[in-house]
N, C-alpha and C positions, 0 to 999 in steps of 0.2 A: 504494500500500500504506500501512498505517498503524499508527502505531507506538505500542500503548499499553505504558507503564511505571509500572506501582504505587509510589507513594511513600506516606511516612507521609501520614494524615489529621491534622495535630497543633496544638496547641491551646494555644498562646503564643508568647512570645520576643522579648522586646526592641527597641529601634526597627529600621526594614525597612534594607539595607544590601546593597548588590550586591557578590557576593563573585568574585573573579575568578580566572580559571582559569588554570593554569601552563602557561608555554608547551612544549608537546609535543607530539607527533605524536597527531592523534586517531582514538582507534578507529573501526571501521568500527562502523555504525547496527546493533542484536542488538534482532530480532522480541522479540513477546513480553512476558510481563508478570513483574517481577521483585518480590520483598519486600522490604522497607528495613526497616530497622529502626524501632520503635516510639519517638515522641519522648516527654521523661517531659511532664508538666504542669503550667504554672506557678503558683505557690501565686496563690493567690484577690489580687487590686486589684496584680498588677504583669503583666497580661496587656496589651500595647501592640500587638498585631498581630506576624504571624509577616514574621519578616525574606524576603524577596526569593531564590527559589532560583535558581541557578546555571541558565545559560541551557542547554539545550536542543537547540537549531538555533542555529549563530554564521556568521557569514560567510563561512566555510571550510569550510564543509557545503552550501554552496545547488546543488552538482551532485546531492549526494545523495541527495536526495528529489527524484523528478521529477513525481510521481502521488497521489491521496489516497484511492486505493483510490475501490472500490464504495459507491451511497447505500442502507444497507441499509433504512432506513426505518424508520418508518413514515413515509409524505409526503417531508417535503425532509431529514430526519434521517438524518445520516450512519451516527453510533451512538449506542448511551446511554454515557455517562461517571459518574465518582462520586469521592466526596471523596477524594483522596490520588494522583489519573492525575496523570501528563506524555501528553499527546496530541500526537505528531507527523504532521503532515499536511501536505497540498498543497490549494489553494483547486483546479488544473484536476479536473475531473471531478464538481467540485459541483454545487447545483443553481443556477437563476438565479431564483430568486424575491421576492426583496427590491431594493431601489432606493432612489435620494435621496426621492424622493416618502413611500414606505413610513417611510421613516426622522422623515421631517420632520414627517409627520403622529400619529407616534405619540411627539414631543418625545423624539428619543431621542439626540440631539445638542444642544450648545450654539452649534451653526452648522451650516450648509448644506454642506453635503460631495458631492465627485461618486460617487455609491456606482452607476453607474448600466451600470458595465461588467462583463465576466468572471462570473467562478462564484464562488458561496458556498461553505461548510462548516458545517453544522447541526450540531449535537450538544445532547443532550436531557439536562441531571443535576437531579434526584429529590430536593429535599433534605426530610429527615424532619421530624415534629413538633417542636416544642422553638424555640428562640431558635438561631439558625444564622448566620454568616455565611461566605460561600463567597471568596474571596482567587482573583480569575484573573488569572494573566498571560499575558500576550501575549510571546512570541519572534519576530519579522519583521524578522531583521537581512538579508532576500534578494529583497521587494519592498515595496512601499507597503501593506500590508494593517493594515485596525484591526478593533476589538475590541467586540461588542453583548451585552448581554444583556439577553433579555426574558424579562419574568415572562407564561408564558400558561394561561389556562384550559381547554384543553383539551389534555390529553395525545397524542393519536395524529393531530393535524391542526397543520400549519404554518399561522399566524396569515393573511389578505390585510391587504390596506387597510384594510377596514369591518371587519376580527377587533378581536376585545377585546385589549388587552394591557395590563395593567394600571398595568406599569412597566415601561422601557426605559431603559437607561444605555449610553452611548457616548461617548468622550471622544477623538477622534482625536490623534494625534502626528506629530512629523513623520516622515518616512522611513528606515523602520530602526531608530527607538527604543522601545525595551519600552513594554507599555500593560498600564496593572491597572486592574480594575471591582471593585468589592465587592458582593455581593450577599445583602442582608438578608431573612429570612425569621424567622416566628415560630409559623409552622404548615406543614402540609406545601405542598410548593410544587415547581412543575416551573417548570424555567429553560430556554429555550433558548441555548446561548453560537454566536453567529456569527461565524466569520470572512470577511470581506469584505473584496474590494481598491476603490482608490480608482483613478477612470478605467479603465483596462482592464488595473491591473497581476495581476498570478497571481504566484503563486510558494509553499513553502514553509514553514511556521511551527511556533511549539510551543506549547502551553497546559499551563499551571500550575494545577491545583485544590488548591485548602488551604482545608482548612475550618476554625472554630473553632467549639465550642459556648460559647454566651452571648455577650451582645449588649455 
């Protein structure tokens, strides 16, 4: 199953900072997509990137989530996502179509990584005209999972080998530590964000979308 949560889409805030959570007994996981509140706007030349949200999925949750729901498509696409979700998911039940090969040929690592095991997680976000950049985080405090995003050409078809993609960013971490990409656009532009395990781990994770408008 799979857990979307609407947070603000917001557009500033000071240097990024991991803010930590009190120790107390944690609720149980609620379906569903909730509203936050609107964040205001930072006046214009003190925009530094939106600080680091509160994790997600933490290490006390990896019973949790055991599933990541159905791939509803199109091709290998989980779901479509948009500026301001928390996506909680599970890599079992993804699909298998990406690999180190796929990775390495389309420079989307600064090294060779075993990506060659288990199931993926597609998800397809849509970002509009304008100067954009999209802020994801990665939560995988429960296996070795990291974090892709490609820029592709065609909307309704998962990239192969020989697919065009124009730009790919992936920055592996090691085991259990948050992972952010940023992804820049200045006209409209579909992003696929991949979650992938290294070797044959699975498990549980969250994504973070924060958008900002202007570059």
């Amino acid at each position: 199953m799979i857990l979307f949560s609407l947070t603000a889409c917001f557009l500033g805030g000071g240097e990024p900072e991991v803010v930590e959570e009190p120790d107390e007994e944690l609720p149980e996981l609620e379906l569903g997509r909730k509203e936050q509140p609107t964040q205001p706007r930072v006046l214009p030349g003190t925009n530094t990137g939106p600080a680091a949200p509160d994790e997600a999925v933490t290490a006390d949750m990896c019973d949790d989530v055991t599933e990541g729901g159905p791939v509803a498509g199109p091709d290998c696409i989980t779901a479509d996502v948009k500026c301001g979700d928390v996506v909680v998911g599970h890599t079992i039940g993804g699909t298998d179509r990406f690999n180190s090969r796929f990775y390495d040929s389309k420079q989307c690592t600064p090294m060779t990584t075993d990506h060659d095991g288990g199931d993926e997680r597609v998800y397809r976000l849509k970002m509009p005209a304008g100067e954009w950049t999209a802020n994801i985080w990665l939560d995988t405090p429960c296996a070795d999972l990291d974090l892709a995003g490609m820029m592709v050409t065609a909307d309704d078809t998962c990239p192969t080998i020989k697919g065009n993609v124009p730009r790919c960013d992936m920055w592996p971490a090691r085991r259990g530590k948050r992972e952010k990409i940023e992804l820049v656009s200045q006209k409209p532009t579909t992003w696929l964000l991949v979650v992938e395990g290294k070797d044959e781990d699975e498990g549980p994770f969250a994504l973070h979308i924060v958008c900002e408008e202007g570059l």
